[in-house]
Backbone as CSV, one residue per row, in Angstrom:
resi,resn,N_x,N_y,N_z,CA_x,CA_y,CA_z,C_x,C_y,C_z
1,UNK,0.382,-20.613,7.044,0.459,-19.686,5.932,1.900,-19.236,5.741
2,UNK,2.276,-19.249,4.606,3.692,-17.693,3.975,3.811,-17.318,4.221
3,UNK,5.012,-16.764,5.159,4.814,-14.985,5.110,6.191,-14.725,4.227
4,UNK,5.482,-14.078,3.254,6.929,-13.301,2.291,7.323,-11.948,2.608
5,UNK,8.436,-12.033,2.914,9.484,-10.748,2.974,10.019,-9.831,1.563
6,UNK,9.804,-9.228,1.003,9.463,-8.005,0.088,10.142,-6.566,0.381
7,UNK,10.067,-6.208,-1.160,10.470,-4.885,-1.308,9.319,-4.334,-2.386
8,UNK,9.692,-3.102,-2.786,8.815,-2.740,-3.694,9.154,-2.773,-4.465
9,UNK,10.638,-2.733,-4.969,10.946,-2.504,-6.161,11.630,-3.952,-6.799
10,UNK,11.660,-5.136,-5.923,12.025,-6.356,-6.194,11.587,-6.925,-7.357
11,UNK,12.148,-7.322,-8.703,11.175,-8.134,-9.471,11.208,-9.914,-9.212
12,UNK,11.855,-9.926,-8.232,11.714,-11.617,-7.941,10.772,-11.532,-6.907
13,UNK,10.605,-10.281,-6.587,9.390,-10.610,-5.270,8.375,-10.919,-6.063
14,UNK,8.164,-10.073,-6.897,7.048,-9.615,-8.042,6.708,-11.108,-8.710
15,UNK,7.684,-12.340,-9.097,7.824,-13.169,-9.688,7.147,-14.179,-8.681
16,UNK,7.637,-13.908,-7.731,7.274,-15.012,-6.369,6.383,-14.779,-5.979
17,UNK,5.254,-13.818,-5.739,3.913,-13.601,-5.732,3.110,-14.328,-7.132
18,UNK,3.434,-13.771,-7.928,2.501,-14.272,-8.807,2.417,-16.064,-9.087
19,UNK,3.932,-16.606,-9.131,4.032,-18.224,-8.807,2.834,-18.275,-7.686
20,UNK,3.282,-17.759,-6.598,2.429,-18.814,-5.336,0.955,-18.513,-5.675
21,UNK,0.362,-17.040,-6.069,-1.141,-17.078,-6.484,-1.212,-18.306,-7.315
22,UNK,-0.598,-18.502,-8.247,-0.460,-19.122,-9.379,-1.155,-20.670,-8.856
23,UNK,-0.200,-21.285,-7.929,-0.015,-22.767,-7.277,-1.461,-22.596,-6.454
24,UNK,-1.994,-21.607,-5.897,-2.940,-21.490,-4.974,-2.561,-21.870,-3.255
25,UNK,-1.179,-21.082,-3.353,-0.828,-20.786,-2.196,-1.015,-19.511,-1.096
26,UNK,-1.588,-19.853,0.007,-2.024,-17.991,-0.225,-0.577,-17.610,1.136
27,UNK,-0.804,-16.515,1.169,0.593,-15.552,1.876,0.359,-14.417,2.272
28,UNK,1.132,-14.077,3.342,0.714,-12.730,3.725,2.444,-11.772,3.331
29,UNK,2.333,-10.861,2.661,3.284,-10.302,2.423,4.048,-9.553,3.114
30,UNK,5.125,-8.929,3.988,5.149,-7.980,4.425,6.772,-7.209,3.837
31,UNK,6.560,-5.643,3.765,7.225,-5.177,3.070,8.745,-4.438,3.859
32,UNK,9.785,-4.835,3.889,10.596,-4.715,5.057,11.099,-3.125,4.920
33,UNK,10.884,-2.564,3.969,11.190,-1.181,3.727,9.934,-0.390,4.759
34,UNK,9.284,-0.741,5.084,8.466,-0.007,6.220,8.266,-1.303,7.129
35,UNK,8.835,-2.031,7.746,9.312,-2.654,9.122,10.476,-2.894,9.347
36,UNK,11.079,-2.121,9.715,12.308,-2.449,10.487,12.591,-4.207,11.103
37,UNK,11.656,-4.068,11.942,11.884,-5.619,12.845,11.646,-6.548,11.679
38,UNK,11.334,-6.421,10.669,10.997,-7.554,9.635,12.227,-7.540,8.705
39,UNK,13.121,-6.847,8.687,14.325,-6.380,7.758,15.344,-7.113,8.605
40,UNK,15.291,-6.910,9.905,16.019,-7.625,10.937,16.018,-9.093,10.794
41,UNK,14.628,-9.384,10.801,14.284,-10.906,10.630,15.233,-11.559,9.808
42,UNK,14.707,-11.108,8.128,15.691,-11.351,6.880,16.766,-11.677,6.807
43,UNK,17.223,-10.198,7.530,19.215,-10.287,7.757,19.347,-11.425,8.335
44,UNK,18.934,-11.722,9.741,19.183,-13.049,10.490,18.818,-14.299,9.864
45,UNK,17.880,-14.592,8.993,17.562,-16.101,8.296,18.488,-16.088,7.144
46,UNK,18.921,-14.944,6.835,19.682,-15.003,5.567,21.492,-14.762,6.059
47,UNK,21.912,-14.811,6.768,23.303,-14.457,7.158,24.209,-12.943,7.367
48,UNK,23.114,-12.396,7.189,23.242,-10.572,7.194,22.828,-10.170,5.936
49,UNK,22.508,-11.170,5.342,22.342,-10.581,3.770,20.896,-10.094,4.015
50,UNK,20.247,-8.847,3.090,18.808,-8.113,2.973,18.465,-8.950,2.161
51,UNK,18.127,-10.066,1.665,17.812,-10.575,0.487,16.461,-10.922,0.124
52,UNK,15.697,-10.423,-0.738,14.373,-10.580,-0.903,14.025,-11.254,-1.820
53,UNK,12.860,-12.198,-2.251,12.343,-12.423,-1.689,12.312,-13.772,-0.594
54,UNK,12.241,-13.528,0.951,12.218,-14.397,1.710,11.203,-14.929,2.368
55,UNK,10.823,-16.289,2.109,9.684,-16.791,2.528,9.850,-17.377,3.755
56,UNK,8.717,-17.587,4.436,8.737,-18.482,5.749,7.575,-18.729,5.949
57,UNK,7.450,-20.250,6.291,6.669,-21.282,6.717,7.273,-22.293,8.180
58,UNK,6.211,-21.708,8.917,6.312,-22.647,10.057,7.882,-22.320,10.633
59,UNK,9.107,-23.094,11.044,10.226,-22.611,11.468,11.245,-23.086,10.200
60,UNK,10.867,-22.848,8.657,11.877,-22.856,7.580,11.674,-21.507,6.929
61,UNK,13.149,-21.154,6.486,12.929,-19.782,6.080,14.188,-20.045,5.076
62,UNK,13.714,-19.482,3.829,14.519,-19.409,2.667,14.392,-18.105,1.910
63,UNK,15.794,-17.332,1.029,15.630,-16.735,0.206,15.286,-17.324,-1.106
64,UNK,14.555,-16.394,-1.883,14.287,-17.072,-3.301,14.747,-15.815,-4.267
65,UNK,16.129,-15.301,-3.726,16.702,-14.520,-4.614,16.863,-14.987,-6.044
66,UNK,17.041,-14.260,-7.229,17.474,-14.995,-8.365,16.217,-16.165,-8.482
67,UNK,14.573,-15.578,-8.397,13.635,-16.179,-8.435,13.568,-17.658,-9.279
68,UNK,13.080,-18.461,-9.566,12.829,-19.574,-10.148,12.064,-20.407,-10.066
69,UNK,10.669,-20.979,-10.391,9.767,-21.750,-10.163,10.386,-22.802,-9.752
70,UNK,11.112,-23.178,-10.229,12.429,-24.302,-9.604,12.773,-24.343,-8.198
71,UNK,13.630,-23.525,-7.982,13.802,-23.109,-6.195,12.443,-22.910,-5.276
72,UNK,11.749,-22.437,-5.759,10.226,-22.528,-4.911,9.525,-23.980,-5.042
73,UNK,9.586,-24.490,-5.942,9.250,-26.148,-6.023,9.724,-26.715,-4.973
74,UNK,11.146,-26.637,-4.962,12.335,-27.349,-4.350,11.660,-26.909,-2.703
75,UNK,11.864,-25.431,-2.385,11.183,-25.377,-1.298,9.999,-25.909,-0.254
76,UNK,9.495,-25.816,-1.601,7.986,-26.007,-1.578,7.942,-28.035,-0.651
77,UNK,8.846,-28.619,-1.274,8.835,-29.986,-1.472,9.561,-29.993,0.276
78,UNK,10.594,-29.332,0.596,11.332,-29.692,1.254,10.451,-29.350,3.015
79,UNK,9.609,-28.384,2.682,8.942,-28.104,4.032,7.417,-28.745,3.990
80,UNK,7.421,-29.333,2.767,6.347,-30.311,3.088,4.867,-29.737,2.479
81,UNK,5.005,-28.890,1.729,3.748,-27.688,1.005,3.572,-28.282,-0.100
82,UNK,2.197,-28.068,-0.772,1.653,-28.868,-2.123,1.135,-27.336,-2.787
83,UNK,0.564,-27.278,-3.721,0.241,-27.008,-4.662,-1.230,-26.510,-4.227
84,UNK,-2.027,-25.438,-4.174,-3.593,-25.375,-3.617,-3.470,-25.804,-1.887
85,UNK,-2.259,-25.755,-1.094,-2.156,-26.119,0.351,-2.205,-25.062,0.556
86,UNK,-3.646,-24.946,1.997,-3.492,-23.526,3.099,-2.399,-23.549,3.612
């Protein structure tokens, strides 16, 4: 499964949820403004940057800042995920 890294007030998070419902990907969200250790995570997959929204599957982890069905495709393709895949 996903796990997406989030804010509340993100609208690419907002964008990147509704894509993956969309594809029939499912995800577990978690919101780094109330986890610390998950904000930590972020910084470290991302280079210190907070950058949301950050997905992770299995041991690949990408931001999908500056959202785009495009970049999540691309993702999507590169770790090996389809479309309706648990």
């Amino acid at each position: 499964m996903i796990t997406m890294y989030t804010t509340s007030w993100c609208p690419d998070c907002h964008a990147a949820k509704q894509a993956l419902t969309s594809l029939g990907l499912p995800f577990q969200e978690v919101n780094i403004e109330h986890d610390p250790t998950a904000a930590e995570l972020v910084m470290k997959v991302n280079n210190g940057k907070r950058s949301v929204p950050t997905l992770v599957y299995k041991e690949h982890a990408t931001s999908l800042s500056r959202f785009s069905i495009s970049k999540l495709k691309a993702w999507m393709e590169q770790v090996g995920l389809q479309a309706g895949q648990p």
